[in-house]
C-alpha positions as CSV (number, residue, x, y, z in Angstrom):
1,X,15.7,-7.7,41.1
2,X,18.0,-10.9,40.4
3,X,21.4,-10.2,38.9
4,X,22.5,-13.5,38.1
5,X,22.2,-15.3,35.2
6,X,20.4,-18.3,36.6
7,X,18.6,-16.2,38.8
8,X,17.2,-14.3,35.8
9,X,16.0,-17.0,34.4
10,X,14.1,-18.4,36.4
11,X,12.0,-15.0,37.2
12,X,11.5,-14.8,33.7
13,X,10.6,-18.5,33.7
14,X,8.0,-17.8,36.2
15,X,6.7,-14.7,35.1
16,X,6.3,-16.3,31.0
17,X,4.4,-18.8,32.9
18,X,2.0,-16.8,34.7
19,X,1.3,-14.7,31.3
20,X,0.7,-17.8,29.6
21,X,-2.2,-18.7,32.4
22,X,-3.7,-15.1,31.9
23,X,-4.0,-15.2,28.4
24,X,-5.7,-19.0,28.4
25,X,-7.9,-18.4,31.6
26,X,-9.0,-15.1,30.2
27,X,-10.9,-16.5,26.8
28,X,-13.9,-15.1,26.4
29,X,-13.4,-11.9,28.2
30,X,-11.6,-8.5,28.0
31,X,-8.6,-9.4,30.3
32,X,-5.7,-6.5,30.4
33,X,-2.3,-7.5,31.1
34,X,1.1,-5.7,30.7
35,X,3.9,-7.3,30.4
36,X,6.9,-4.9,31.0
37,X,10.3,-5.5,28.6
38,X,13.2,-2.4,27.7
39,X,14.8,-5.5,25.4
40,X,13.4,-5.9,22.0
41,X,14.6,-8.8,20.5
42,X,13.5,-10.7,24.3
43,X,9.9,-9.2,24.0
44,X,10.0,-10.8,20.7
45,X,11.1,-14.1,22.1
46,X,8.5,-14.1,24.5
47,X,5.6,-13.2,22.1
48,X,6.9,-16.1,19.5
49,X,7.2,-18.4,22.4
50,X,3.4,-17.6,24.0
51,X,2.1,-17.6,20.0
52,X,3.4,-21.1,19.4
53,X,2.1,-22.8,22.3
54,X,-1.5,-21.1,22.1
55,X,-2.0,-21.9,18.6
56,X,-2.6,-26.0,18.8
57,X,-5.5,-24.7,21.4
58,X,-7.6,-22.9,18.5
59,X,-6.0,-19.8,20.2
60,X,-5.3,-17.3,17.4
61,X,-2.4,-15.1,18.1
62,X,-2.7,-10.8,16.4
63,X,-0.3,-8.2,16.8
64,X,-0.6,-4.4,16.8
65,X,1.5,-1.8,16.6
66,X,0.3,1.8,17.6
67,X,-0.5,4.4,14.3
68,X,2.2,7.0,15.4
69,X,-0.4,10.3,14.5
70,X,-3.1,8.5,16.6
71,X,-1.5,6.2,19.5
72,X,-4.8,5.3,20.5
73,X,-5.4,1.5,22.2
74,X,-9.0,1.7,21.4
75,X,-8.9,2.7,18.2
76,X,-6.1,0.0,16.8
77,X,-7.9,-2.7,18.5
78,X,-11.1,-1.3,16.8
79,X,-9.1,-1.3,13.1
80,X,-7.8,-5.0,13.5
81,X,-11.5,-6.5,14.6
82,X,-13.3,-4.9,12.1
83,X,-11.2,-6.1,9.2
84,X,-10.7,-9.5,10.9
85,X,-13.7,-12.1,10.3
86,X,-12.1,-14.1,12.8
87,X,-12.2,-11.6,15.6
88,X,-15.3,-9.6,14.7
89,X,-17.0,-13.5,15.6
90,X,-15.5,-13.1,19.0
91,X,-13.6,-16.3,18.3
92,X,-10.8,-17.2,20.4
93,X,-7.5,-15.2,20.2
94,X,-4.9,-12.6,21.9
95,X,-3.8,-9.4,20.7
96,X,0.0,-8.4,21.3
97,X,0.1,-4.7,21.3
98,X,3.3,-3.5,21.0
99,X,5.5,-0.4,19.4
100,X,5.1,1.6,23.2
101,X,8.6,2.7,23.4
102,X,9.5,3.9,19.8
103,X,6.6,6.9,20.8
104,X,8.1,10.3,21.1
105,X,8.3,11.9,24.3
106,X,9.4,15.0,22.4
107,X,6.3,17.4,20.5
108,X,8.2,18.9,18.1
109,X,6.3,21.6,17.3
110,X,2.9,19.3,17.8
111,X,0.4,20.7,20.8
112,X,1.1,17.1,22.2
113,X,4.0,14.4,22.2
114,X,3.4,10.9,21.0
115,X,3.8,9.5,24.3
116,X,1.3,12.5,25.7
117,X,-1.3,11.2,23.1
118,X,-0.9,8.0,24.2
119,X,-1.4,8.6,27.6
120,X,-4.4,10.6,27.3
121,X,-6.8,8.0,24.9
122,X,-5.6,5.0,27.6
123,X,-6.7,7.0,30.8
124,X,-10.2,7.3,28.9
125,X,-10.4,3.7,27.3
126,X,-11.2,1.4,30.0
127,X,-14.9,1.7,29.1
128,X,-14.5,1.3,25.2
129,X,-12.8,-2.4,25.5
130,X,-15.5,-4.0,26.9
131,X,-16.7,-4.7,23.1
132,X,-13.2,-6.8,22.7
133,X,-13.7,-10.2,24.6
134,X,-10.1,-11.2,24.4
135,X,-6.9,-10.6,26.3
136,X,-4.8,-7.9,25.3
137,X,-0.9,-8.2,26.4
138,X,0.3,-4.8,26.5
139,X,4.3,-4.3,26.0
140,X,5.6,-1.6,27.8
141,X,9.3,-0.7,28.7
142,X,10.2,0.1,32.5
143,X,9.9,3.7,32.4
144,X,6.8,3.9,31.0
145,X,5.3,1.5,33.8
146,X,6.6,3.4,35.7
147,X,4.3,6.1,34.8
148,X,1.3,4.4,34.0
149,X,-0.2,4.3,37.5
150,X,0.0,8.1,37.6
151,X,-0.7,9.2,33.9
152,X,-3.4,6.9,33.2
153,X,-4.7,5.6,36.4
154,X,-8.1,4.1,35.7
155,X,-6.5,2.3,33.0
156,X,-4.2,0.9,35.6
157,X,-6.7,0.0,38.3
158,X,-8.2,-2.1,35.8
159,X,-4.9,-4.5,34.7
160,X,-5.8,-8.2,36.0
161,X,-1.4,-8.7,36.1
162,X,1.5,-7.0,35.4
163,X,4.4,-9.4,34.4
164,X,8.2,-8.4,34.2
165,X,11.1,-9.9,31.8
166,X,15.0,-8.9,32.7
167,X,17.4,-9.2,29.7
168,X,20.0,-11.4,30.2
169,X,23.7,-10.1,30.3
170,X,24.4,-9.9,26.4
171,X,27.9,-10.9,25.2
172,X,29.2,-8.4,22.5
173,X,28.9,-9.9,18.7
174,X,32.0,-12.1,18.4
175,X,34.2,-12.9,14.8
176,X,34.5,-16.9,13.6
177,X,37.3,-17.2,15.7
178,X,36.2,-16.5,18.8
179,X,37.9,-13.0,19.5
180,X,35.7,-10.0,20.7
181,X,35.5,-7.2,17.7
182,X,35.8,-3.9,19.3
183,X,33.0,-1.4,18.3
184,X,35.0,1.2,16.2
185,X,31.9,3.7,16.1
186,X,33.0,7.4,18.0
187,X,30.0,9.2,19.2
188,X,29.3,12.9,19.2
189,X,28.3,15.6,21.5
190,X,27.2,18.7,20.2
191,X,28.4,20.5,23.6
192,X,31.4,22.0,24.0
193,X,34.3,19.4,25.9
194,X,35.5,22.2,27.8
195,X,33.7,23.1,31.2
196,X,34.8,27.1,32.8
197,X,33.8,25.5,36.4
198,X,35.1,22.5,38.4
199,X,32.4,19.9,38.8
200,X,32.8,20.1,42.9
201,X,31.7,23.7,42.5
202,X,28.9,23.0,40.0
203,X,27.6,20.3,42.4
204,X,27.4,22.5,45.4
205,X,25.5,24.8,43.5
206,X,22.8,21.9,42.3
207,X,22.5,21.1,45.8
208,X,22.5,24.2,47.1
209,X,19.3,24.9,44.3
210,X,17.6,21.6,45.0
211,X,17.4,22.6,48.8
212,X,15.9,26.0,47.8
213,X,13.3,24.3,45.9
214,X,14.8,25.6,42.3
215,X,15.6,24.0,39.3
216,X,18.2,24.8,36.8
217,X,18.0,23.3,33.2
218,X,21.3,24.4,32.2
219,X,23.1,23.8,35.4
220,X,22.0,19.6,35.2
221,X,23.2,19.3,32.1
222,X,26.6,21.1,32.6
223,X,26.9,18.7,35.9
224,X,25.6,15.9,33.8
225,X,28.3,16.6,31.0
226,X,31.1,17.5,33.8
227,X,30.7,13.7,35.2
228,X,30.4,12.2,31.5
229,X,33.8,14.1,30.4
230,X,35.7,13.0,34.1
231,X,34.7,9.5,33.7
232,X,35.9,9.9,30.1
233,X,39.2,11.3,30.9
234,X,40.5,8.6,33.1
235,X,40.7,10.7,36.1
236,X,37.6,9.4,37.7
237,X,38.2,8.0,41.3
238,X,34.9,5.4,40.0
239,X,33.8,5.4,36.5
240,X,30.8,3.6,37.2
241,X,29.5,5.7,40.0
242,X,30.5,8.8,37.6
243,X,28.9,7.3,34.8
244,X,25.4,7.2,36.8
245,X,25.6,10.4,37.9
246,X,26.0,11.9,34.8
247,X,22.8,10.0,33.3
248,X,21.0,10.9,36.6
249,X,21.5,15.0,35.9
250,X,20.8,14.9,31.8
251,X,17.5,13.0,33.0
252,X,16.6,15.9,35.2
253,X,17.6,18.6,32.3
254,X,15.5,16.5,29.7
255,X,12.5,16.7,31.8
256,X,12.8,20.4,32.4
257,X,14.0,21.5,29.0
258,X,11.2,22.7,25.9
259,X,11.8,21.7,22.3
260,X,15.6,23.3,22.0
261,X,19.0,22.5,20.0
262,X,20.0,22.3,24.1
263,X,17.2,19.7,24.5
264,X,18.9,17.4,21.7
265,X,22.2,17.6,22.8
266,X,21.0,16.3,26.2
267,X,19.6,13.4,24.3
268,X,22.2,12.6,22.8
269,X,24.4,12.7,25.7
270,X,22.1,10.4,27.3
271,X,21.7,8.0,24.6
272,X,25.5,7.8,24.0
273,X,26.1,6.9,28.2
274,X,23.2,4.3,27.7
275,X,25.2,3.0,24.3
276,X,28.1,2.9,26.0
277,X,26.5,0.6,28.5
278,X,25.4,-1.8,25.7
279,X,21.4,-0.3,26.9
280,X,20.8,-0.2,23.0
281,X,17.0,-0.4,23.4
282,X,17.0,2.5,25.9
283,X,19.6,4.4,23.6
284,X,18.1,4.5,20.5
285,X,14.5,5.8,20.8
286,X,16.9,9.2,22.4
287,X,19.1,9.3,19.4
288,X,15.7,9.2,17.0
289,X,14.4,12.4,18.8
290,X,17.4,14.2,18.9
291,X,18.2,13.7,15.3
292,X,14.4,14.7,14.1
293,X,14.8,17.7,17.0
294,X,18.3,18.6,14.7
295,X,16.6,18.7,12.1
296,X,13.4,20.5,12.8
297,X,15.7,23.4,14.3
298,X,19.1,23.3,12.4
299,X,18.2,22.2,9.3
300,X,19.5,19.2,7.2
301,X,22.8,20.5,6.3
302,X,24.0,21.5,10.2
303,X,27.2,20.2,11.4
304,X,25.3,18.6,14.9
305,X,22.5,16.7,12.4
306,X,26.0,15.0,11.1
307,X,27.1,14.4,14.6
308,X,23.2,13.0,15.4
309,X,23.7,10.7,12.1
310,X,27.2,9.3,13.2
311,X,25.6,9.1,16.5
312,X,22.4,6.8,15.7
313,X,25.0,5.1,13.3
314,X,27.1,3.9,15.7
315,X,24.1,2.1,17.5
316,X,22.9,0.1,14.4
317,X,26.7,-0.7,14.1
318,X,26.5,-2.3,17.6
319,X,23.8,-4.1,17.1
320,X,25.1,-5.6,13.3
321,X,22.0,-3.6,11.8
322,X,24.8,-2.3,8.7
323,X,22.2,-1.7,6.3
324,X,20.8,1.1,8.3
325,X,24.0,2.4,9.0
326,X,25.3,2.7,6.0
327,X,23.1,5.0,4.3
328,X,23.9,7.3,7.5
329,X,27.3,7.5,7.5
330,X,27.5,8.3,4.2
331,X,25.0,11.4,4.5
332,X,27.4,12.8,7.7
333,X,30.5,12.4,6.1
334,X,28.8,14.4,3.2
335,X,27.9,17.3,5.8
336,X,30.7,17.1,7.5
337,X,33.2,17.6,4.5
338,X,31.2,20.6,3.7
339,X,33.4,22.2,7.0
340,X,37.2,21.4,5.0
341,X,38.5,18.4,4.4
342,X,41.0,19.0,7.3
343,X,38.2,19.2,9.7
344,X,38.4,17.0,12.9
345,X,34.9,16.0,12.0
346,X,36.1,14.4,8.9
347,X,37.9,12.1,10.7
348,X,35.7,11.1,13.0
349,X,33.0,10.0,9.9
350,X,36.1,8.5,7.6
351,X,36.8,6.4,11.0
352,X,33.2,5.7,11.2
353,X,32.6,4.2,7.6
354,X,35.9,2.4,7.5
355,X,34.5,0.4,10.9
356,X,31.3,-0.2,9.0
357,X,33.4,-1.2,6.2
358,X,35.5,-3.6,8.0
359,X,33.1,-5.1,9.9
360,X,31.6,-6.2,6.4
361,X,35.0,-7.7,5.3
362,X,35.1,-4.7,2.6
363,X,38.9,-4.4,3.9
364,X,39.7,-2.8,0.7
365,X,37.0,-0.2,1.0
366,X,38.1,0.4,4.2
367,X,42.1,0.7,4.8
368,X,42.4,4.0,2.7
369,X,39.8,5.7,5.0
370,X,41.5,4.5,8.6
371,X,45.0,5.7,6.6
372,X,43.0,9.2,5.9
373,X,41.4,9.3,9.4
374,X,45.0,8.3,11.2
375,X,46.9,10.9,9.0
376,X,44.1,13.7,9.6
377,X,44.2,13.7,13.5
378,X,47.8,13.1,13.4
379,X,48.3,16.5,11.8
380,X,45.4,18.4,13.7
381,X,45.2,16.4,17.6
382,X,49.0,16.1,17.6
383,X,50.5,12.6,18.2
384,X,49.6,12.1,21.6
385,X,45.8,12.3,21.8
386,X,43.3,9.3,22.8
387,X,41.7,9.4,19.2
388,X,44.9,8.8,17.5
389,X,45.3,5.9,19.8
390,X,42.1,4.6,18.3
391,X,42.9,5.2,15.0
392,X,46.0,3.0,15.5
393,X,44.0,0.2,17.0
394,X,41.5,0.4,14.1
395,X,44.3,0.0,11.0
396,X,45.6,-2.6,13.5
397,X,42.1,-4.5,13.4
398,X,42.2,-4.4,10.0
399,X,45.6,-5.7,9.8
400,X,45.4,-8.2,11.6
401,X,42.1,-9.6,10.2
402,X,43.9,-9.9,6.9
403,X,46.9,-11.7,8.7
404,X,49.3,-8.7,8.5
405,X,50.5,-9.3,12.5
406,X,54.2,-8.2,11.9
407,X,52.3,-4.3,10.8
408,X,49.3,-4.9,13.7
409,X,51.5,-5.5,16.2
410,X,53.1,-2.2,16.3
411,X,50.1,-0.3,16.5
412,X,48.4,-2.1,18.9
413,X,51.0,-1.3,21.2
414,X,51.2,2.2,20.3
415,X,47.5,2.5,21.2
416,X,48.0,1.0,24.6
417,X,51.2,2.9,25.5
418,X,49.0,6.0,24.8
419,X,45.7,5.0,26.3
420,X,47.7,3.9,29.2
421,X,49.5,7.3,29.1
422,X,46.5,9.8,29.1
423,X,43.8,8.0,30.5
424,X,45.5,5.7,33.6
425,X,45.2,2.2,33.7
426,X,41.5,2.0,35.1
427,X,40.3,3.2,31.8
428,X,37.5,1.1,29.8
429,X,39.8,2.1,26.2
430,X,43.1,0.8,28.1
431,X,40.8,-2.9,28.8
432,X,40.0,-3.0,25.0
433,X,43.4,-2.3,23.7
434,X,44.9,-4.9,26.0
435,X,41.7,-7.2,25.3
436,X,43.0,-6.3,21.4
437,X,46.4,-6.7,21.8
438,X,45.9,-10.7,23.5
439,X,43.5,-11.6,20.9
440,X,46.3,-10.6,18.1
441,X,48.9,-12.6,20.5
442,X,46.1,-15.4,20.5
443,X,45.4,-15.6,16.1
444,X,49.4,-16.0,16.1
445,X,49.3,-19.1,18.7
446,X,50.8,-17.3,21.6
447,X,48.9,-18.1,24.4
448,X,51.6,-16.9,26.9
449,X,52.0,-13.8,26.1
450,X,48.1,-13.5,25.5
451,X,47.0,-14.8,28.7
452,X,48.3,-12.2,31.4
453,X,46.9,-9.3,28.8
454,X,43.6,-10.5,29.4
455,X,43.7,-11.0,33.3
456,X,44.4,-7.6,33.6
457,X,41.6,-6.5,30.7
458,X,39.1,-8.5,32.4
459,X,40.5,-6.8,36.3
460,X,40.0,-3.3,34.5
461,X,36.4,-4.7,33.6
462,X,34.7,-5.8,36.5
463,X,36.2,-3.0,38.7
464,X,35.0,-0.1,36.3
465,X,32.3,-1.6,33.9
466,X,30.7,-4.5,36.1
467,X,30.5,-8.8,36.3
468,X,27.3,-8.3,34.0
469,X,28.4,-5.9,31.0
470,X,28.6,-7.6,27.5
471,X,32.2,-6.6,27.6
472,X,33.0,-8.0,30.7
473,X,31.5,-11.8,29.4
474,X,33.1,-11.5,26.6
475,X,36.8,-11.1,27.7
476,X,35.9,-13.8,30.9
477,X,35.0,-16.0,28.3
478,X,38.0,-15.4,25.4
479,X,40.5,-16.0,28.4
480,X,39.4,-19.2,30.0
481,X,39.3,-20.4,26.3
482,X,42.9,-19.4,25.6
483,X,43.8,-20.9,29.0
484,X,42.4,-24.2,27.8
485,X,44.4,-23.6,24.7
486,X,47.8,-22.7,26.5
487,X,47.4,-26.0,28.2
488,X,46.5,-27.9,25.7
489,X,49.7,-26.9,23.9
């Protein structure tokens, strides 16, 4: 699979190509193709991009998106035609089919899941197309590729191409001037932080049941969680490789668990590794089941639906979708004040609106409730605890976007003296506050100072997040600009 940018390029290149060949050599007939995408807004490209060109060639262009009750192929191909002139005269045209990966894998109290349904009409609907003479592009994500051939595989035998498009690396949303905003959002695990057994003893035991044969729900996840909380507390040996492991055991407990509080937890867990990541696409169709699991179980008014709000929050805060965050953020902090107002749960959803709030350029709106969410974990975390750190580097972002750098300054390097402190220097928080720290050295024209802050961000980077992540680009890219304006001085 190529890595590189250029590289990716051009295998998407080729493979748009190819698609485009399928869709015009197949008019006429009832050609299946799947075209395979876990980014969104790049299966969008593509479909725009294939639309435009088709069109000046009397090619029509439909899309369809799967009823979620009845995620049938058949029968939403059967809807569109019959209410479409256009189609039901067999005219030329390709139908899009999209909405795959938003199905639940979950049942929630159904007798089947979404995905389950889906499954079962495709493996029976290879003979029931032959009425639609046109070519149908199916959009699927990797995973569920993945388990096409063995879930539905007369529907696979019968695909004339299967065509694969690789996301880019994505460079995180940057501010006017250039310097990265850090994502402010905390997320939530509704499992306890504190693990009675060292993870070398809970991995023997997963090894010693995997060679018996036997599989452990509960012992995955606590070995998935125990890697997750080591990478976390800066005492991993490789973050990366403990990173992976972690998402590789809450995999295996997902796909042994039933419909359980346990179950959501583990989707959250996942979701929050793949967030983390910046695999938004991947992340969020976990956080959607676990909050509708929450719900279905806890009720509305549970502390972990809060924590599964904040948490599917945070995402549409990374990806700039605020208008969907919003309205979440507000319902958690509701629950969550509902425990005390000195609740450490409090300050984790005043944190969370203020970063929505700032990001906005609300900075009003916003300053009293980082000043509420520093003083709160002040007084119940102590001074010396990674989430005060972040609530110092969070007033200072707000500082210093309203020019305040002689009060920013402080706090920014109170936050790194602390990260450094309790999570060693290989941490991905100690990378952003130095990243943080040179951009507030850059706004104030000193490059000098800025520069050697940001070789060692971006050293932190690639070692523990990667040459790809979003992060990683970013801070490459902010410190050969401030070398260029250090020179240019």
């Amino acid at each position: 699979m190529p890595t590189k940018t250029e590289e990716i390029k051009k295998h998407n290149e080729k493979n748009y190509d190819d698609l485009i060949v399928s869709i015009e050599a197949a008019q006429g007939r009832l050609n299946l193709l799947i075209a395979v995408c876990d980014d969104s807004r790049l299966r969008d490209e593509m479909i725009n991009r294939y639309e435009r060109e088709l069109e000046p060639q009397g090619i029509h262009s439909y899309r369809i998106t799967f009823e979620r009750e009845e995620p049938s192929l058949r029968y939403a191909i059967a809807q569109l035609v019959e209410r479409d002139e256009y189609l039901s005269n067999h005219h030329q045209a390709v139908l899009s089919v999209i909405g795959t990966a938003g199905l639940y894998t979950l049942r929630l109290g159904a007798e089947r899941s979404e995905e389950e349904k889906f499954f079962g009409y495709l493996q029976w609907t290879r003979e029931g197309l032959r009425e639609f003479p046109f070519p149908i592009v199916l959009w699927v994500t990797n995973s569920l590729v993945t388990a096409l051939s063995r879930r539905a595989p007369d529907f696979w035998g019968w695909r004339n191409g299967v065509f694969k498009f690789i996301p880019e690396p994505r460079v995180q949303v940057q501010g006017t001037d250039g310097i990265e905003n850090p994502v402010m959002i905390e997320t939530l695990t509704a499992q306890s932080t504190e693990l009675n057994l060292p993870l070398e003893y809970l991995q023997q035991l997963v090894n010693q049941q995997d060679k018996q044969g036997e599989q452990s729900t509960t012992l995955y996840a606590t070995l998935g969680r125990a890697y997750s909380l080591r990478a976390e507390s800066g005492k991993s040996k490789s973050y990366r490789e403990d990173i992976e492991k972690a998402q590789e055991y809450f995999q295996k407990a997902i796909a042994l668990d039933e419909e359980s509080s346990t179950l959501a937890a583990n989707l959250n867990n996942l979701a929050n590794l793949y967030s983390s990541q910046g695999r938004y696409d991947e992340a969020e169709p976990l956080y959607v089941q676990a909050l509708a699991l929450y719900r279905k179980l806890l009720g509305e008014e549970h502390p972990d639906v809060a924590s599964s709000l904040n948490n599917l929050a945070g995402l549409y805060y990374s990806q700039g979708r605020y208008d969907e965050a919003e309205p979440l953020l507000q319902q958690a902090l509701r629950l969550v004040r509902k425990l005390g107002e000195e609740h450490p749960k409090v300050a984790i959803s005043l944190n969370n609106l203020a970063g929505l709030y700032y990001s906005q350029g609300r900075y009003d709106e916003a300053e009293p409730l980082y000043v509420q969410a520093l003083g709160l974990r002040r007084k119940l975390l102590g001074e010396e605890h990674p989430d005060v750190a972040t609530s110092l580097n969070n007033l200072a972002e707000l500082y210093k976007s309203q020019g305040r750098y002689e009060q920013a300054e402080p706090l920014y390097q109170q936050a790194l003296g602390l990260y450094r402190k309790l999570l060693g220097e290989e941490h991905p928080d100690v990378a952003s506050s130095l990243n943080n720290l040179a951009n507030l050295y850059s706004s104030q024209g000193r490059y000098e100072q800025a520069e050697p802050l940001l070789v060692q961000a971006l050293a932190i980077r690639e070692r523990v997040l990667g040459v790809a992540h979003p992060y990683t680009v970013a801070t490459r890219r902010w410190l050969e600009r401030v070398r260029g304006l250090r020179i240019s001085q």
